[in-house]
mmCIF file of the N, C-alpha and C atoms, coordinates in Angstrom:
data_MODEL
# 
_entry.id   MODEL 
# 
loop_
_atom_site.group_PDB 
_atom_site.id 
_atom_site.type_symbol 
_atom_site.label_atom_id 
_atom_site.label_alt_id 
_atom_site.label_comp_id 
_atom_site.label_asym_id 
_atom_site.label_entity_id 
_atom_site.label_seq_id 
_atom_site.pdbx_PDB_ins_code 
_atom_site.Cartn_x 
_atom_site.Cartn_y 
_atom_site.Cartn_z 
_atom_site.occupancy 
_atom_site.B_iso_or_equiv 
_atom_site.pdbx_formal_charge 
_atom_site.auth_seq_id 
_atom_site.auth_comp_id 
_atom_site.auth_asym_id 
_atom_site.auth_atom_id 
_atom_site.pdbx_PDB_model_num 
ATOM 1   N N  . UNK A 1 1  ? -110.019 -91.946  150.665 1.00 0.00 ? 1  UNK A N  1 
ATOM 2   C CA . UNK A 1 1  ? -109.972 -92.006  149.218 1.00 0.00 ? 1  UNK A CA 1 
ATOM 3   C C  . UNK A 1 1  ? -109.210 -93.275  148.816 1.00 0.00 ? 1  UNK A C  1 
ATOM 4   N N  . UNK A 1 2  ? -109.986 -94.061  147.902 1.00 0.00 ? 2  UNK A N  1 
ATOM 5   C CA . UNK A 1 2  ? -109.147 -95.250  147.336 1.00 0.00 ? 2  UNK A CA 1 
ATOM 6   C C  . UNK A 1 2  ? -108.217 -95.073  146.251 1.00 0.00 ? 2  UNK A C  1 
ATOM 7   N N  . UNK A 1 3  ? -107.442 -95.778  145.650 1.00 0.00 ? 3  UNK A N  1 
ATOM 8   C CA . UNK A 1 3  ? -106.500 -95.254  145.090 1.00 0.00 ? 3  UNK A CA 1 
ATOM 9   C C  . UNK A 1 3  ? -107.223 -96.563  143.597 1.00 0.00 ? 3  UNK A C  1 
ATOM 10  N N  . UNK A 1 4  ? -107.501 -95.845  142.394 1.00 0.00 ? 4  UNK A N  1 
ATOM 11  C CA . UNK A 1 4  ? -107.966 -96.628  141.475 1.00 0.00 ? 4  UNK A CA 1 
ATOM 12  C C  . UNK A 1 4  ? -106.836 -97.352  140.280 1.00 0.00 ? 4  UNK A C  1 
ATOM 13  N N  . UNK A 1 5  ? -107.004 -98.529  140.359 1.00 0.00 ? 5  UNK A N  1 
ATOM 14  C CA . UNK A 1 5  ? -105.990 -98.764  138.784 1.00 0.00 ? 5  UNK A CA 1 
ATOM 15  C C  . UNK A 1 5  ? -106.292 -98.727  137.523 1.00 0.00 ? 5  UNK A C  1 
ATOM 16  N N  . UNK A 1 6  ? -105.491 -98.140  136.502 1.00 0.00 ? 6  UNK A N  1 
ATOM 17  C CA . UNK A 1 6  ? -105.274 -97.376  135.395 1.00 0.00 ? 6  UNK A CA 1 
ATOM 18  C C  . UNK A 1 6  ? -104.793 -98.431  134.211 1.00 0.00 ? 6  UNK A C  1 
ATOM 19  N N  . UNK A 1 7  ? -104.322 -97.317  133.255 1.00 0.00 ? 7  UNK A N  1 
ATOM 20  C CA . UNK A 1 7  ? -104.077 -98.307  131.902 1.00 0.00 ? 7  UNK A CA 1 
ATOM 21  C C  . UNK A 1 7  ? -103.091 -97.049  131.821 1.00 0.00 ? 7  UNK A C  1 
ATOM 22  N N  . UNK A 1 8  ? -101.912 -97.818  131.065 1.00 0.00 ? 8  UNK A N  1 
ATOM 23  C CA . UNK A 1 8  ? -100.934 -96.841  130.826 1.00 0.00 ? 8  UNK A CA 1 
ATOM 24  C C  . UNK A 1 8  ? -101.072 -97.085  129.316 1.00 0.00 ? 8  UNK A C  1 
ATOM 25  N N  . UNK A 1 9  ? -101.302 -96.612  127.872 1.00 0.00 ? 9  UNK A N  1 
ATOM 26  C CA . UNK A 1 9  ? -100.988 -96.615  126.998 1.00 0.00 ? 9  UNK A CA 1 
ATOM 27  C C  . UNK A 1 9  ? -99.449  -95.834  126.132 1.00 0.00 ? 9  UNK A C  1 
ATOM 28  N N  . UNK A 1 10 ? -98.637  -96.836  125.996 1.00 0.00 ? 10 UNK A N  1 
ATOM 29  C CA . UNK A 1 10 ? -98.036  -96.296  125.130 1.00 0.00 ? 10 UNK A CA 1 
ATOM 30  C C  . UNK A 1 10 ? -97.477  -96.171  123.792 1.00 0.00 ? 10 UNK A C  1 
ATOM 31  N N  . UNK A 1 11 ? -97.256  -95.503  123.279 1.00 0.00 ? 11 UNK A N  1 
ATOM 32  C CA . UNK A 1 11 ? -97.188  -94.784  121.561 1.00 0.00 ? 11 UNK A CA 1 
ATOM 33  C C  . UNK A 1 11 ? -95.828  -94.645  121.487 1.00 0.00 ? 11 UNK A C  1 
ATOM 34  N N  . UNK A 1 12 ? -95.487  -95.283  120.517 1.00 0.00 ? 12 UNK A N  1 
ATOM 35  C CA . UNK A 1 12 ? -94.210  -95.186  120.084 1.00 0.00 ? 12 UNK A CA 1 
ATOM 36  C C  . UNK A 1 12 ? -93.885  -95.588  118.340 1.00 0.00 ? 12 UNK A C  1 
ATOM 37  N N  . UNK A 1 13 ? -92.938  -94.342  117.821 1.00 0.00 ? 13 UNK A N  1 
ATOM 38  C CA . UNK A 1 13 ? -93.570  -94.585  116.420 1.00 0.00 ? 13 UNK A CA 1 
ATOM 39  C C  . UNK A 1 13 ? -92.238  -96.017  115.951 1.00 0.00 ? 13 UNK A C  1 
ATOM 40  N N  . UNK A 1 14 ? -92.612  -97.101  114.801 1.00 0.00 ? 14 UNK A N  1 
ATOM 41  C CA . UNK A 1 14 ? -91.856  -98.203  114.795 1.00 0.00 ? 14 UNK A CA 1 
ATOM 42  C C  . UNK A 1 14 ? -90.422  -97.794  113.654 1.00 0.00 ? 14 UNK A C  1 
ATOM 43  N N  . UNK A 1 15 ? -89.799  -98.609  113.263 1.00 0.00 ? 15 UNK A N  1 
ATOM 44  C CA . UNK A 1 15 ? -88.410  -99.065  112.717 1.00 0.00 ? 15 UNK A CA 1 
ATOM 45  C C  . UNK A 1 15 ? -88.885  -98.390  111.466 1.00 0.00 ? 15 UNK A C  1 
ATOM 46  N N  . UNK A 1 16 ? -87.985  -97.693  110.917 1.00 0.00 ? 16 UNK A N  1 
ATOM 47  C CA . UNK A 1 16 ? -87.870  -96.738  109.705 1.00 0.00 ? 16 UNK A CA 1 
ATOM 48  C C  . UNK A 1 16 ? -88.579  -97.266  108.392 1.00 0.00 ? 16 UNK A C  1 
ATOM 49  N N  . UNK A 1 17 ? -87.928  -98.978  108.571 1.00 0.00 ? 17 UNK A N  1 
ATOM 50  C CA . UNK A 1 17 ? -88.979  -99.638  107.188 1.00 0.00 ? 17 UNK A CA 1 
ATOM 51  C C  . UNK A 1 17 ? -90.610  -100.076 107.393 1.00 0.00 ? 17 UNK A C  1 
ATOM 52  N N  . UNK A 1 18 ? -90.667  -100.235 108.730 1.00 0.00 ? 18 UNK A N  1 
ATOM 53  C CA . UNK A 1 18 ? -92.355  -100.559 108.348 1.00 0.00 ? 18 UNK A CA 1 
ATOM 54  C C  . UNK A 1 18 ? -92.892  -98.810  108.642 1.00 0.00 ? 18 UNK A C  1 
ATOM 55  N N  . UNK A 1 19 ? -92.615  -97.550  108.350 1.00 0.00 ? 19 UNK A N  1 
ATOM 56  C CA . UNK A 1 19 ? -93.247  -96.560  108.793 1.00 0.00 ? 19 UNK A CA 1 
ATOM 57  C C  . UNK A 1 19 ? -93.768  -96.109  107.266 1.00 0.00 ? 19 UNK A C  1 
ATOM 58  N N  . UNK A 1 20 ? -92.311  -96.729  106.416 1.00 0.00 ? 20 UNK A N  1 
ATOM 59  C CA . UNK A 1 20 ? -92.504  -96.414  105.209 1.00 0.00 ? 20 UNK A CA 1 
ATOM 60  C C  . UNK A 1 20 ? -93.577  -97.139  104.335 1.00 0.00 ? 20 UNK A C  1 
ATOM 61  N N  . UNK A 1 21 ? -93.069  -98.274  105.013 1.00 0.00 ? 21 UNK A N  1 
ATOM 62  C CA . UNK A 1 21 ? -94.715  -99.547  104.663 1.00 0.00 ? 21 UNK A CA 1 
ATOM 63  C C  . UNK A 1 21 ? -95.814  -98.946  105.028 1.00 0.00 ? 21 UNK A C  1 
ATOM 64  N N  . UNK A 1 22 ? -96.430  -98.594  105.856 1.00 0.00 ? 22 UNK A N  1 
ATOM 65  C CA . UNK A 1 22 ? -97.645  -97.968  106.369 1.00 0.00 ? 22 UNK A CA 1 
ATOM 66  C C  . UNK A 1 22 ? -97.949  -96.855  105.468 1.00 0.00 ? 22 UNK A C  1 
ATOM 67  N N  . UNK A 1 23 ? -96.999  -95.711  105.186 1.00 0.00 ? 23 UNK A N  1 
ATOM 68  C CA . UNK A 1 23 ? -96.931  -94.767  104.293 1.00 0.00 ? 23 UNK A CA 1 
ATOM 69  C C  . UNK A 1 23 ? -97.483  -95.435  102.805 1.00 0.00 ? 23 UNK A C  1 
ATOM 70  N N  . UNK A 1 24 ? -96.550  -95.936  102.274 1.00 0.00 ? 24 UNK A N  1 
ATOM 71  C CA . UNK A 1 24 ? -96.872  -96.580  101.096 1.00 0.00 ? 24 UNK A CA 1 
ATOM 72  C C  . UNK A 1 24 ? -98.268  -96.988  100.863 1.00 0.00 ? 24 UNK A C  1 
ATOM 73  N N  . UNK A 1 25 ? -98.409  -98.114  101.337 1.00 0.00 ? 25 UNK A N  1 
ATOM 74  C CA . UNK A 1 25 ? -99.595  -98.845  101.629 1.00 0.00 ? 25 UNK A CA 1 
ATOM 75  C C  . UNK A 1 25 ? -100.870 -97.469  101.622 1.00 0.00 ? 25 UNK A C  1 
ATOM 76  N N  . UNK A 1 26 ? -100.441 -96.590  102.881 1.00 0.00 ? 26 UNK A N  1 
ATOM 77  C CA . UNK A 1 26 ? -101.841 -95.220  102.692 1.00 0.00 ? 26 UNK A CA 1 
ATOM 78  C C  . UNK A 1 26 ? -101.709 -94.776  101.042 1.00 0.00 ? 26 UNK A C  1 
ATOM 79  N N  . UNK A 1 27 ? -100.765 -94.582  100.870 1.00 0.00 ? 27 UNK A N  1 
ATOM 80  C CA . UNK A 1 27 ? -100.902 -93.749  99.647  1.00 0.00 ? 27 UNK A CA 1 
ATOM 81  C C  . UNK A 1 27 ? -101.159 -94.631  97.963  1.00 0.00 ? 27 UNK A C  1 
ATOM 82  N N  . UNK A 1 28 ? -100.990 -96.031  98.452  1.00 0.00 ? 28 UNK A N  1 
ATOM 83  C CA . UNK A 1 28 ? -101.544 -97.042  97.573  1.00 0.00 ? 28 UNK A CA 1 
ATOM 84  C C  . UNK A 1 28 ? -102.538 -97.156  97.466  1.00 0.00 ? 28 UNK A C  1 
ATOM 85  N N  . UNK A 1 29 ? -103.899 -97.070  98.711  1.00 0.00 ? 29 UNK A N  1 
ATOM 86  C CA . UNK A 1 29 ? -105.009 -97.451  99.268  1.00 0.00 ? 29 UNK A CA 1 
ATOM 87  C C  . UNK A 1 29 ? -105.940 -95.860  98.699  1.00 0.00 ? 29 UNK A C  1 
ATOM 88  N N  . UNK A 1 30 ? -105.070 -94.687  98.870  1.00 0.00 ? 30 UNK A N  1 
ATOM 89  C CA . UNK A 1 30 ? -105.870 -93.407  98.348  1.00 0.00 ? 30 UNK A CA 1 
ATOM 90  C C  . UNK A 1 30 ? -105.991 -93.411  97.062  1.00 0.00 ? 30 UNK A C  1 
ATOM 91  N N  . UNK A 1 31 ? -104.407 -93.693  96.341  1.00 0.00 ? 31 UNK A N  1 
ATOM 92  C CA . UNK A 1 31 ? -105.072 -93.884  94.529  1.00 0.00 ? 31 UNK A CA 1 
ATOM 93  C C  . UNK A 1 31 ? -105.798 -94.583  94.100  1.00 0.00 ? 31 UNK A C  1 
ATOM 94  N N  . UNK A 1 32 ? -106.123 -95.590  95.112  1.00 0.00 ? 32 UNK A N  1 
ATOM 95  C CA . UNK A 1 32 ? -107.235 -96.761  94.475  1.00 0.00 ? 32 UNK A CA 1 
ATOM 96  C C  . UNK A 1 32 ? -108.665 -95.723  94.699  1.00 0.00 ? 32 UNK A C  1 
ATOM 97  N N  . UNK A 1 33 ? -108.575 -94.855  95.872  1.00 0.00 ? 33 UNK A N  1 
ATOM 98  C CA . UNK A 1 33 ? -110.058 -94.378  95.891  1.00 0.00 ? 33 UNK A CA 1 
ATOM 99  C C  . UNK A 1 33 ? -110.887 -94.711  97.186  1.00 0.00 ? 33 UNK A C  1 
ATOM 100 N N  . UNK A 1 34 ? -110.077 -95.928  98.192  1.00 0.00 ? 34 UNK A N  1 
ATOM 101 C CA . UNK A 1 34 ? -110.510 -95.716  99.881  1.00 0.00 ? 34 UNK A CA 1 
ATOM 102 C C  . UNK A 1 34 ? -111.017 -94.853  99.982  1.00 0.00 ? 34 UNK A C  1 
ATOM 103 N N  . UNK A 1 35 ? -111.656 -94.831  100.842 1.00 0.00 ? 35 UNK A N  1 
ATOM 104 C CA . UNK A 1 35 ? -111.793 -93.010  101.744 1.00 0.00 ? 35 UNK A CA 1 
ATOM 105 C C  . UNK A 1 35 ? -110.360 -93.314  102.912 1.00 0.00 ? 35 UNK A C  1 
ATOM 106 N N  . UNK A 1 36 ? -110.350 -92.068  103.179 1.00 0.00 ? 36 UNK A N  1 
ATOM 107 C CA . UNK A 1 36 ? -109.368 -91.667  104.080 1.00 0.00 ? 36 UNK A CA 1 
ATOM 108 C C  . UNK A 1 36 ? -109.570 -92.059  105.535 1.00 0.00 ? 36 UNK A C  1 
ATOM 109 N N  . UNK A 1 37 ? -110.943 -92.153  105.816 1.00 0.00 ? 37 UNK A N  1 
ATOM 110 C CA . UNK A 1 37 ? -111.410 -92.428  106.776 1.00 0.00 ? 37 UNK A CA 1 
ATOM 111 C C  . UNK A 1 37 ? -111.045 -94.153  107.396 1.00 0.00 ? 37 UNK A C  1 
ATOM 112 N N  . UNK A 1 38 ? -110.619 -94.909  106.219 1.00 0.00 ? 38 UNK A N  1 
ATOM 113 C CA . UNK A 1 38 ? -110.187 -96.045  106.322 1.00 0.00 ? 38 UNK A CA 1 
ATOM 114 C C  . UNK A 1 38 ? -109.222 -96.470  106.695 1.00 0.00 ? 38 UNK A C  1 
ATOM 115 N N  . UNK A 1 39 ? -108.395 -95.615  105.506 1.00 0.00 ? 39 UNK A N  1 
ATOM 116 C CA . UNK A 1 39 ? -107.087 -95.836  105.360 1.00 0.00 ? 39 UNK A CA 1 
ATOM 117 C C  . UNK A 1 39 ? -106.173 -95.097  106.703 1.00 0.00 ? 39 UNK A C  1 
ATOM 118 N N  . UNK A 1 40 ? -106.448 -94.541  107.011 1.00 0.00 ? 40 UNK A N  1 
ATOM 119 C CA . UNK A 1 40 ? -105.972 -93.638  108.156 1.00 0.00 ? 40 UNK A CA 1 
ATOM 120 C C  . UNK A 1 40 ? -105.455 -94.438  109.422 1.00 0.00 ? 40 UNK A C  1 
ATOM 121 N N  . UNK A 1 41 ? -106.305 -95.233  109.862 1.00 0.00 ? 41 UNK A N  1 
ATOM 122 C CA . UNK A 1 41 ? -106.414 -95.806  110.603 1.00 0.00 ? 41 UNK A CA 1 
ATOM 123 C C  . UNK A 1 41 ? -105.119 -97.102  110.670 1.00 0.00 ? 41 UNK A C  1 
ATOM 124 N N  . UNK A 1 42 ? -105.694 -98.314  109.339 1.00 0.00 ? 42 UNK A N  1 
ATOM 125 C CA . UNK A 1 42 ? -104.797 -98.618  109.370 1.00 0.00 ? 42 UNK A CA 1 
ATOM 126 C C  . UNK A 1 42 ? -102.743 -98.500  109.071 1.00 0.00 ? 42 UNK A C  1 
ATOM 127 N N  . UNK A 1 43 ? -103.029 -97.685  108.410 1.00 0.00 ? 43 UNK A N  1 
ATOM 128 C CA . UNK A 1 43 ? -101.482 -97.291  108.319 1.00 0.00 ? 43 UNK A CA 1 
ATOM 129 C C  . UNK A 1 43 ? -100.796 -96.516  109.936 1.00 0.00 ? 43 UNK A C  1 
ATOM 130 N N  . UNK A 1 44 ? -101.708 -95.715  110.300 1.00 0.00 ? 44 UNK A N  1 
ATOM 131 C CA . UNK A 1 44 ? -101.363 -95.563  111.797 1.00 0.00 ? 44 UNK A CA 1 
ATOM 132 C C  . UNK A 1 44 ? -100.462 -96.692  112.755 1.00 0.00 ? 44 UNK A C  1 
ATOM 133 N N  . UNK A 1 45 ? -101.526 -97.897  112.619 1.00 0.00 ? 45 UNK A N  1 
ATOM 134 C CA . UNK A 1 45 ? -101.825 -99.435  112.948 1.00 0.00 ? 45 UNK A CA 1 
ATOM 135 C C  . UNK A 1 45 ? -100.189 -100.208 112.887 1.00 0.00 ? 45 UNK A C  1 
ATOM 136 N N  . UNK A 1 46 ? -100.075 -99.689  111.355 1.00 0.00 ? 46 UNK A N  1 
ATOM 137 C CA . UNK A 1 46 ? -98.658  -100.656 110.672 1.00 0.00 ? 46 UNK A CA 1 
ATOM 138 C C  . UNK A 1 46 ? -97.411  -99.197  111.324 1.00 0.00 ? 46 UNK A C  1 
ATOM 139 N N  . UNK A 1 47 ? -97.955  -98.096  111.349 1.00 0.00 ? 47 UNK A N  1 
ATOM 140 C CA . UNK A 1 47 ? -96.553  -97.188  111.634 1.00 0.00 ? 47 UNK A CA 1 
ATOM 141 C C  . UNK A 1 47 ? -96.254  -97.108  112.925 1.00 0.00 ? 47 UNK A C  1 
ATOM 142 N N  . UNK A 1 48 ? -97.328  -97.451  114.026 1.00 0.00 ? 48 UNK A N  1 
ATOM 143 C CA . UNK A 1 48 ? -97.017  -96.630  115.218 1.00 0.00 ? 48 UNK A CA 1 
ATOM 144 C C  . UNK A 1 48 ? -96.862  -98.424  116.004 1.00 0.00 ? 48 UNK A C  1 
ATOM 145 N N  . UNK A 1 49 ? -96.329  -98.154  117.209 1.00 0.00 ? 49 UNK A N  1 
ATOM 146 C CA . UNK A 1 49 ? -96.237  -99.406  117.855 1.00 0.00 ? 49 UNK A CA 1 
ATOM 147 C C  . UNK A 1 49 ? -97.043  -98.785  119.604 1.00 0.00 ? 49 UNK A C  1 
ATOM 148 N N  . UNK A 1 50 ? -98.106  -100.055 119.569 1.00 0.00 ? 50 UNK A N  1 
ATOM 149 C CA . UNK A 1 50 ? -98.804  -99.680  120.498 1.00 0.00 ? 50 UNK A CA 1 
ATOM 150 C C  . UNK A 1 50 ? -98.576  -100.643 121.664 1.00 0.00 ? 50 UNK A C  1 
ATOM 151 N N  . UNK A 1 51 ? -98.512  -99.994  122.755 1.00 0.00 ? 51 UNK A N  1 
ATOM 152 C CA . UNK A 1 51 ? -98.794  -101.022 124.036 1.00 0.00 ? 51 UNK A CA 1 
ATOM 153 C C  . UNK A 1 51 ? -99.204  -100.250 125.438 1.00 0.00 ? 51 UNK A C  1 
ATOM 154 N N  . UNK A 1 52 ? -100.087 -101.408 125.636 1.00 0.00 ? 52 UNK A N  1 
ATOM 155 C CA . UNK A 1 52 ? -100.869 -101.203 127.121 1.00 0.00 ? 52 UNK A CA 1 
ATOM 156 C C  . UNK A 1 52 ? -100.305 -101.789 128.198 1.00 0.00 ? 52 UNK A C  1 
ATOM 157 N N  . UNK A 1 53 ? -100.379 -101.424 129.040 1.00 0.00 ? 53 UNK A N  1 
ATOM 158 C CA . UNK A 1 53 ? -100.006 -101.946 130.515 1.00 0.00 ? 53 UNK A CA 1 
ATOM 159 C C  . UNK A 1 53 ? -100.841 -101.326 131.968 1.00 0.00 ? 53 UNK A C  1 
ATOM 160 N N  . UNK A 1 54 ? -101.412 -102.217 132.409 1.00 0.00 ? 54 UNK A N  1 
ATOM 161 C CA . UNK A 1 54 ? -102.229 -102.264 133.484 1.00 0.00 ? 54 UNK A CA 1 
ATOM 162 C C  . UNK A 1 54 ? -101.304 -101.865 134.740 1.00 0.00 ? 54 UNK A C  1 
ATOM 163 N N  . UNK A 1 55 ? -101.782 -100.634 135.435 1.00 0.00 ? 55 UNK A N  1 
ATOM 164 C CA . UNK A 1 55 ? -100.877 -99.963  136.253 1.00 0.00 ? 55 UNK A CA 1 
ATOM 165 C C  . UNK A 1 55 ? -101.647 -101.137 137.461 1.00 0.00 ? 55 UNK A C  1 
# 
């Protein structure tokens, strides 16, 4: 059996003021009338801090 290499993703949510930015921003983007389906995504984007690393 070979031993295969991976992707480690990790999620980590960011610094108290851009979570609130992301927040904001969603709830700026819904009173305008976005769909959610949009907006979702990016505020995720601005709240969460993402990184990959190749095992």
């Amino acid at each position: 059996m070979f031993s295969q290499r991976g992707l480690r993703i990790d999620v980590r949510v960011r610094e108290l003021p851009l979570v609130l930015l992301g927040a904001g921003g969603a709830a700026l983007a819904s009173s305008a009338g976005v769909p959610a389906e949009l907006v979702a995504p990016v505020a995720l984007l601005v709240a969460l801090q993402l990184s990959f690393k190749r095992l």
